[in-house]
C-alpha positions, 0 to 999 in steps of 0.5 A: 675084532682083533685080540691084542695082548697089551705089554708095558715097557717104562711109560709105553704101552704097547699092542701085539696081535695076538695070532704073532704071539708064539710063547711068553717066557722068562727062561731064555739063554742069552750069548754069554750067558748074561743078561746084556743086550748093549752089543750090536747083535741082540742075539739069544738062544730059544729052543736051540735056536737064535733068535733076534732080541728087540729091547723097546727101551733101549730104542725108544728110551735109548736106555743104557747098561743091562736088560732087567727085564721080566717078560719076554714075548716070543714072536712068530712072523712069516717063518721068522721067531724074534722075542721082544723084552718088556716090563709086564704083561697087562692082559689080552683084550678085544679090540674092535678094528674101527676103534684103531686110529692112524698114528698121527703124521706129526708124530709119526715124523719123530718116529725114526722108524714105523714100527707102529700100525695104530693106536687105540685107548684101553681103560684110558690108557693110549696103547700103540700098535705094533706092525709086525710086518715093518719090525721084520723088514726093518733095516734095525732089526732085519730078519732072515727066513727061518729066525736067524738075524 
C-alpha cells in the first residue's frame, strides 16, 4: 500500500508518494524577490538554502508569463530538496500498488521525458504517478547532492 498525496495543476492530476514529501508551503522566497519562473535557473530560496523549482505547467502545458500558483510541495529525495509548483492539493490517499497500471507505451512515446512511474483512478479521475527517481536524474532538472541544481 502506498500513501500517495494527489495535486492538480490545470487538467492534470498528479501523485507524490508520500515518504518524499518534506513540507507543503506557500511562504517561499524566490531569486529577485518575484514571483517569475520563466529564467532558466528555476532557483528558489528554502530554509536559507536553494533549491530547484519544477513548474509542471510550464512543462507540460508550456505556459508563459509568471507563477500564480498557490501551493508549493517541498520534495526530499536521496539527500536533494526540490519544490514542485501546483494549483491545489486535493488529499492523501492509500493506493494499493496492484491498482498502479504502467503508462501505456503509446503515450509514454509523446512523453518528452518519464517522469511518471504509473497511473492509477481515484473517484474516477485518472492520476499520474510521478517517479521521483527519474525527476532528480533528469537532464531538465539535474540535481546535485545536497539540494543544490
Amino acid at each position: 500500500m502506498l500513501h500517495i498525496l494527489i495535486g492538480k495543476i490545470k487538467s492534470l492530476y498528479f501523485g507524490v508518494e508520500t515518504t518524499y514529501i518534506k513540507s507543503i508551503t506557500k511562504n517561499f522566497s524566490y531569486r529577485g524577490n518575484e514571483p517569475d519562473f520563466d529564467s532558466s535557473e528555476n532557483i528558489a530560496e528554502y530554509e536559507g538554502r536553494k533549491i530547484l523549482v519544477i513548474d509542471l505547467e510550464k512543462h507540460f502545458f508550456h505556459r508563459t508569463g509568471k507563477w500564480d500558483k498557490t501551493e508549493i510541495i517541498i520534495l526530499s529525495f536521496s539527500g536533494c530538496e526540490f519544490a514542485i509548483l501546483i494549483e491545489e492539493i486535493k488529499d492523501i490517499f492509500p493506493i494499493p500498488k496492484k491498482d498502479i497500471l504502467p503508462i501505456p507505451p503509446y503515450a509514454e512515446r509523446y512523453m518528452s521525458e518519464k517522469f511518471f512511474r504509473g497511473l492509477f483512478s481515484v473517484n474516477g479521475q485518472l492520476v499520474l504517478l510521478m517517479d521521483i527517481l527519474k525527476i532528480t536524474q533528469s537532464k531538465s532538472y539535474y540535481l546535485s547532492p545536497g539540494g543544490e541544481a
